[in-house]
C-alpha positions as CSV (number, residue, x, y, z in Angstrom):
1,X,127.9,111.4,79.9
2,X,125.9,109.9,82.8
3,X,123.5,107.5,81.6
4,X,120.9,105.4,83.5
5,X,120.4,102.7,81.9
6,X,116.7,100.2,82.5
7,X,117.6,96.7,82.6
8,X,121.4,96.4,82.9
9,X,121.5,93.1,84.3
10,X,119.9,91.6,81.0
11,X,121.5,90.2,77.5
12,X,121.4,93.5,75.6
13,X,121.1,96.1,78.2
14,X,124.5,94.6,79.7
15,X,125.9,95.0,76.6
16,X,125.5,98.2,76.8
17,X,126.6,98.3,80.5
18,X,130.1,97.0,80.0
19,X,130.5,99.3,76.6
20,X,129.4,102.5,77.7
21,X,132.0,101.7,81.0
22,X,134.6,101.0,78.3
23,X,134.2,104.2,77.3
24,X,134.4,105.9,79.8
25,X,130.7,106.9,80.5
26,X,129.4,107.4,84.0
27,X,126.4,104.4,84.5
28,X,124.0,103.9,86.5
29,X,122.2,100.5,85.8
30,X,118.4,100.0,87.2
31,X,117.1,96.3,87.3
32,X,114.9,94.5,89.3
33,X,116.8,91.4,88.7
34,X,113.5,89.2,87.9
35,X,114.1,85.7,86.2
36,X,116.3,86.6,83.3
37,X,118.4,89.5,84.6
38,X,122.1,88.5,86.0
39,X,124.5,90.4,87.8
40,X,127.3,88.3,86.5
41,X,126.5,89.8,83.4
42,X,128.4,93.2,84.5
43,X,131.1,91.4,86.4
44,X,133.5,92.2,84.0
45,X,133.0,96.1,84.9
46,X,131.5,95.6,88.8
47,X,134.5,97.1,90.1
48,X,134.8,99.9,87.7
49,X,134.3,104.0,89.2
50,X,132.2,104.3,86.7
51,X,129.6,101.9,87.3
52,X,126.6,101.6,90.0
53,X,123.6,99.7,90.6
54,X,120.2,100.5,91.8
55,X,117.6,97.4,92.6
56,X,114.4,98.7,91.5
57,X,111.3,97.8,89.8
58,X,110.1,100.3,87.0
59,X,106.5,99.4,87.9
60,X,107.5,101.1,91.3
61,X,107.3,105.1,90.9
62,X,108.6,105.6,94.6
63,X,111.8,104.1,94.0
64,X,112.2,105.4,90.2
65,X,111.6,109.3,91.9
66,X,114.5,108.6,94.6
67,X,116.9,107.1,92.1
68,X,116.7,110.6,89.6
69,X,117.3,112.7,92.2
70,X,120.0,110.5,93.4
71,X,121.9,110.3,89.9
72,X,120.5,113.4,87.9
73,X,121.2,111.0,84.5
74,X,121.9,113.0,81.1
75,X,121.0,110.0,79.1
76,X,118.1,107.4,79.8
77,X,118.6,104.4,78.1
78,X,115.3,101.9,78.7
79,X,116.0,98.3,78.3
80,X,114.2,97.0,81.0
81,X,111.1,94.8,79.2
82,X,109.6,91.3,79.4
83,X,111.0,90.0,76.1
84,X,109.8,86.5,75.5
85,X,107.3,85.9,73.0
86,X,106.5,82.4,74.7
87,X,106.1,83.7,77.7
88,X,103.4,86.5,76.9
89,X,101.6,83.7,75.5
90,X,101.8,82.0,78.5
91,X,101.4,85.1,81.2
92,X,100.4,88.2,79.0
93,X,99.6,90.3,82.3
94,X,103.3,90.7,83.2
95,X,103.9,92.4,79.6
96,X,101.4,94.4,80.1
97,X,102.4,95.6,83.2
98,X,106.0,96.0,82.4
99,X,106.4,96.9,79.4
100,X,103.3,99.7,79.1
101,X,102.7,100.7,82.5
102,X,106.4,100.3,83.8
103,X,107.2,102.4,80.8
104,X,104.8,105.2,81.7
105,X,106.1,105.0,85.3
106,X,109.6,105.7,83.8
107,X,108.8,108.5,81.5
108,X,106.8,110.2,84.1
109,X,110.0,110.0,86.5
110,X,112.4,111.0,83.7
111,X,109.5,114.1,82.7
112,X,109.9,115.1,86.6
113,X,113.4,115.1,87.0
114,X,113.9,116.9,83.7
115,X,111.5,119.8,84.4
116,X,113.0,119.9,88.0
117,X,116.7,120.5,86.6
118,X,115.4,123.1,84.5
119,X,115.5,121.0,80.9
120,X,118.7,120.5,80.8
121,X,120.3,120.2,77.0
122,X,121.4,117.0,76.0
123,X,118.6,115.2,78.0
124,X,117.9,112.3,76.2
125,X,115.1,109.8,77.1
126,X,116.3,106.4,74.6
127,X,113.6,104.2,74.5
128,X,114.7,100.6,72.7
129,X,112.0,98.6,71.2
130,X,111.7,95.8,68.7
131,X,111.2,94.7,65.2
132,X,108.3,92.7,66.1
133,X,106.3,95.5,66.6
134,X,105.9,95.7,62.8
135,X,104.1,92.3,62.3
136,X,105.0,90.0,59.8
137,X,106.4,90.6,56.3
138,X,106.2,88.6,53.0
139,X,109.2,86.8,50.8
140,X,109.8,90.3,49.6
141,X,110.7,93.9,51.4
142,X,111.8,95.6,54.6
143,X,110.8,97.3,58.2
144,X,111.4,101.1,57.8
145,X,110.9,103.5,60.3
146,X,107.7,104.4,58.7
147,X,106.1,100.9,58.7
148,X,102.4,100.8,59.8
149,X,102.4,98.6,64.0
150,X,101.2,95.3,63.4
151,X,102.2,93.5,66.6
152,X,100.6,89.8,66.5
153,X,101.6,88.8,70.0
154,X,101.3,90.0,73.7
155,X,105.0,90.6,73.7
156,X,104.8,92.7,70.9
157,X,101.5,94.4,71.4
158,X,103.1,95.4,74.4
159,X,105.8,97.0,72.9
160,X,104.1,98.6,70.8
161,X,102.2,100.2,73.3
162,X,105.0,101.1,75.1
163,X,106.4,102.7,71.6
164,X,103.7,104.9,71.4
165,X,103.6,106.2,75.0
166,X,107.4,107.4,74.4
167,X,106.3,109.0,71.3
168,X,103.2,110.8,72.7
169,X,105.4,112.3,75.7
170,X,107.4,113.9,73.2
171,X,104.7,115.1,71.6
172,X,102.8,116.3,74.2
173,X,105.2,116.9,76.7
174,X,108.0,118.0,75.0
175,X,110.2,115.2,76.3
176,X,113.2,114.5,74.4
177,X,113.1,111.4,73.4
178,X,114.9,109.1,70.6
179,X,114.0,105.5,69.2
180,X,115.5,102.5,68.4
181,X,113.8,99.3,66.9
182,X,116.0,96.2,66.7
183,X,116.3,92.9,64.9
184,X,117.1,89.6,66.7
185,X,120.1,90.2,68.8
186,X,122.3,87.1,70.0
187,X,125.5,86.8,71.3
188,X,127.3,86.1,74.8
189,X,125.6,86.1,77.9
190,X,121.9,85.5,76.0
191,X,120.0,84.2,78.6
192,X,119.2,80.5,78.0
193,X,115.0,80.3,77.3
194,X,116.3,81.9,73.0
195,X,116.8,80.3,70.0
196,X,120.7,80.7,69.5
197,X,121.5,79.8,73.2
198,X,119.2,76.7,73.2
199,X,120.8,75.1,70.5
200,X,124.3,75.2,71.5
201,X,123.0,73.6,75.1
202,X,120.7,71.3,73.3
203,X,123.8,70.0,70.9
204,X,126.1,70.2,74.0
205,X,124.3,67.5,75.9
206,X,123.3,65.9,73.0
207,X,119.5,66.5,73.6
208,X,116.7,66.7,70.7
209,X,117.4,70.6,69.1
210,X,113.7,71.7,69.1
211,X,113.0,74.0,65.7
212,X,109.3,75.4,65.6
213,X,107.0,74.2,62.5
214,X,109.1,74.1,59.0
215,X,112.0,75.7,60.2
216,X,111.2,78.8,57.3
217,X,110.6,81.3,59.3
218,X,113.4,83.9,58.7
219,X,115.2,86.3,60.8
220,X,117.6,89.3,60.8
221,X,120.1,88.5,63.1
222,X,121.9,91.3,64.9
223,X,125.6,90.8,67.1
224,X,124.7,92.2,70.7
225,X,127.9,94.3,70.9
226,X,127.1,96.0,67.7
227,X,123.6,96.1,69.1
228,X,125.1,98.3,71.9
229,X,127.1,100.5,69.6
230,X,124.8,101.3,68.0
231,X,122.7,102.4,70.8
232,X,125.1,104.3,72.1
233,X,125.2,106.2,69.0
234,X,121.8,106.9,68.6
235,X,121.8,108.3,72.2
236,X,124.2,110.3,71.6
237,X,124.3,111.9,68.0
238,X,120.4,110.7,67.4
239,X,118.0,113.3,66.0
240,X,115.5,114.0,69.1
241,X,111.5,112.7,68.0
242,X,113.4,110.4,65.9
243,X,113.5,106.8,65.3
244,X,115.9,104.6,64.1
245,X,115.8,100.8,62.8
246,X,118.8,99.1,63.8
247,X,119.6,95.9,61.8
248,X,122.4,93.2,61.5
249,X,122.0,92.9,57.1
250,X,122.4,89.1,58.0
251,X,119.0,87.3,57.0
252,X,118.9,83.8,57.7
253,X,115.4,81.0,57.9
254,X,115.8,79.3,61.7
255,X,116.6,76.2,60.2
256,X,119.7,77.5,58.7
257,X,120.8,79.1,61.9
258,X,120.7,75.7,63.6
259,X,122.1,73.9,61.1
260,X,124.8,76.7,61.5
261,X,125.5,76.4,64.6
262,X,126.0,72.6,64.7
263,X,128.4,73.0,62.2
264,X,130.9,75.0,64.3
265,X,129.6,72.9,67.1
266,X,130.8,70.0,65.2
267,X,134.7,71.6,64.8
268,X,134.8,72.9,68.0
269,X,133.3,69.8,70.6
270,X,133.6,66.9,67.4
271,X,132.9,64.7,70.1
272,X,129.1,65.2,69.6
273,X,129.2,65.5,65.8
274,X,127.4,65.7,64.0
275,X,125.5,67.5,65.6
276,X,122.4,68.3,63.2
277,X,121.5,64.7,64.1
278,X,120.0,65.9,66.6
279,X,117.5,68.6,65.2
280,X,114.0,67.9,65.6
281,X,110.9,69.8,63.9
282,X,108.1,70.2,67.1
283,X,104.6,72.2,66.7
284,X,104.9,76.0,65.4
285,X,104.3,78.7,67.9
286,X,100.8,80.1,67.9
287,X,100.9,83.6,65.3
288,X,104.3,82.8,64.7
289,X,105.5,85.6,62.3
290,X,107.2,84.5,59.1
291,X,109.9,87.0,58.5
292,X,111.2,89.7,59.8
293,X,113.6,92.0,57.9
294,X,115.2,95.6,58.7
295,X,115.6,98.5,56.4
296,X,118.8,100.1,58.2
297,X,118.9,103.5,55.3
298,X,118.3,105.7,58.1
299,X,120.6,105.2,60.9
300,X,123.6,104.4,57.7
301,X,122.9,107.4,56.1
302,X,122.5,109.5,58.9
303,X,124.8,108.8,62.0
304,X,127.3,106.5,59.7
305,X,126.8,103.1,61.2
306,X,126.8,99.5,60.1
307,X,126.9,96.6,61.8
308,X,130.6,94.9,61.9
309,X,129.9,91.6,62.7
310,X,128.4,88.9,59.9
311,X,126.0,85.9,61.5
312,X,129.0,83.5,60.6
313,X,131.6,85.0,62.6
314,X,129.1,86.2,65.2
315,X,127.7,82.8,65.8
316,X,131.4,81.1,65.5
317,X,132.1,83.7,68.9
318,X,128.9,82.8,70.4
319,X,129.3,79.1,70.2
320,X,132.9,79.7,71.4
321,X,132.0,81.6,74.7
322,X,128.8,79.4,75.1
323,X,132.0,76.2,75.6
324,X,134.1,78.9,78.0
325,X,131.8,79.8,80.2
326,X,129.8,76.9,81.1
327,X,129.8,78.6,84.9
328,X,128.1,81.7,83.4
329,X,124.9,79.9,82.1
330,X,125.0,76.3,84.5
331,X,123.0,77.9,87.3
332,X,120.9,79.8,85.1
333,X,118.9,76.3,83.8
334,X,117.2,75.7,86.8
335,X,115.4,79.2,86.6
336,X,111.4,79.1,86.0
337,X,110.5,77.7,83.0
338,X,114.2,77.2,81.5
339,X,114.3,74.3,79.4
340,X,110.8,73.2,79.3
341,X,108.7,74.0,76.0
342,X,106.3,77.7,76.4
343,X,103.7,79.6,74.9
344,X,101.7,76.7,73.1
345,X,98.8,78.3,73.6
């Protein structure tokens, strides 16, 4: 299976890079390598036959056009998205831009190509969206697939928007076209502007460990690698017009994460410990959403998969990669914005 795959050089979609090269799938990975995107986040399969890259901007039709009829992909897999709710706060245009009209770019290039190889069977056009899309929920229930769009920031509206185009060309079009909406993903190589990534840094240098409002708000937390089998699952095996709501089953409040993390920050550099010293509560985000949680029935019952990985183990491997790899994310803090406090409205 050949499968182009949008924003390669990022956290999840280079997940999804270096396991679809693992197993043996031709890719072909498209980024424009813009703030957060990283080539060293495909080293580890750079070299392989399998594997090719493509500098391009989705907002950029031209360049999408000659990069079809260069690869002639079976499988589309769209990552490529502005992705931080801070930042749309800060500079909603790019999100726009991006994620809505970058996305219409691609589907329109992906429409082309597939009419002009005769609708190939097996085409698949994967578009992978968020939980966030579905607003905020209450103490109680889940995000199904059927869940009314609630989006309550420009990230989100965004993708929401973005949802809907890839659901229309289906419609309309005939396109054939399968969804995924995630939970929070974390794991190695998350670019360091998130939550998870901040703290161990933050504990590391033994720098104030910023936690918005309360601390209450609660997540589901998903492991990136099981983020990417799952994808690949879906693109393969996923019923076409459908969508799928991809989950980690590991609910946790942000203040729990941190404290969390410090603790295997504590065992594994005790030099700094203890390390929840260090946590400080600083003003909420503006429309901060309260809790998100996903219903995963679908894509269990279905297509057979669960996540593998609980948010003890998974975070135990991220702080452990976080303290390997300190070349991996040292160049990456003096990148725009990195470190310094976002979206306050």
């Amino acid at each position: 299976m050949k499968l182009l795959v949008t924003g390669g050089a990022g956290f999840i979609g280079s997940a999804v890079v270096r396991l679809a090269v693992a197993r043996g799938h031709e890719v072909v990975n498209l980024d424009a390598l813009t703030y957060a995107a990283n080539l060293e986040n495909v080293a580890p399969v750079a070299d392989s036959n399998h594997y090719s890259f493509e500098q391009a901007d989705i907002r950029d039709r031209q360049a999408l056009d000659r990069i079809f009829a260069a690869h002639n992909p079976d499988v589309v897999m769209h990552l490529a998205a502005e992705s931080h709710v801070d930042r749309s706060i800060d500079g909603p245009g790019a999100f726009v831009e991006t994620n809505i009209l970058g996305t219409y770019n691609l589907l329109e290039a992906a429409r082309a190509n597939w009419l002009a190889r005769g609708k190939p069977v097996g085409f698949r056009f994967h578009h992978i969206s968020t939980d966030e899309v579905f607003g905020s929920l209450g103490e109680t229930g889940q995000f199904t697939e059927t869940t009314p769009y609630d989006p309550r920031s420009p990230y989100s509206a965004s993708k929401a928007g973005s949802d809907h185009l890839v659901r229309a060309w289906h419609e309309t079009y005939g396109l054939p076209v399968v969804l995924t909406n995630c939970s929070n993903n974390y794991g190695p190589y998350h670019f360091p502007e998130k939550l998870v990534p901040v703290v161990i840094l933050k504990a590391l240098a033994g720098e104030p460990i910023p936690v918005y409002g309360d601390g209450g708000n609660i997540r589901d937390w998903l492991y990136v690698e099981d983020h990417a089998d799952a994808l690949l699952l879906v693109a393969e095996k996923g019923e076409t017009g459908r969508s799928y709501n991809i989950g980690g089953e590991n609910e946790a409040t942000n203040i729990d994460l941190v404290r969390t993390i410090c603790a295997h920050m504590d065992r594994m550099n005790p030099a700094g410990a203890p390390h929840d010293r260090l946590i400080t509560f600083v003003t909420d985000r503006p429309g901060h959403d309260r809790r998100y949680a996903i219903d995963p029935t679908r894509i269990r019952d279905e297509l057979g998969w669960r996540p593998s990985v609980t948010v003890e183990e998974g975070l135990r491997r991220t702080v452990e990669w976080y303290l390997a790899n300190r070349d991996w994310w040292q160049p990456l803090l003096s990148r725009d914005g990195v470190g310094k406090r976002l979206g306050q409205g």
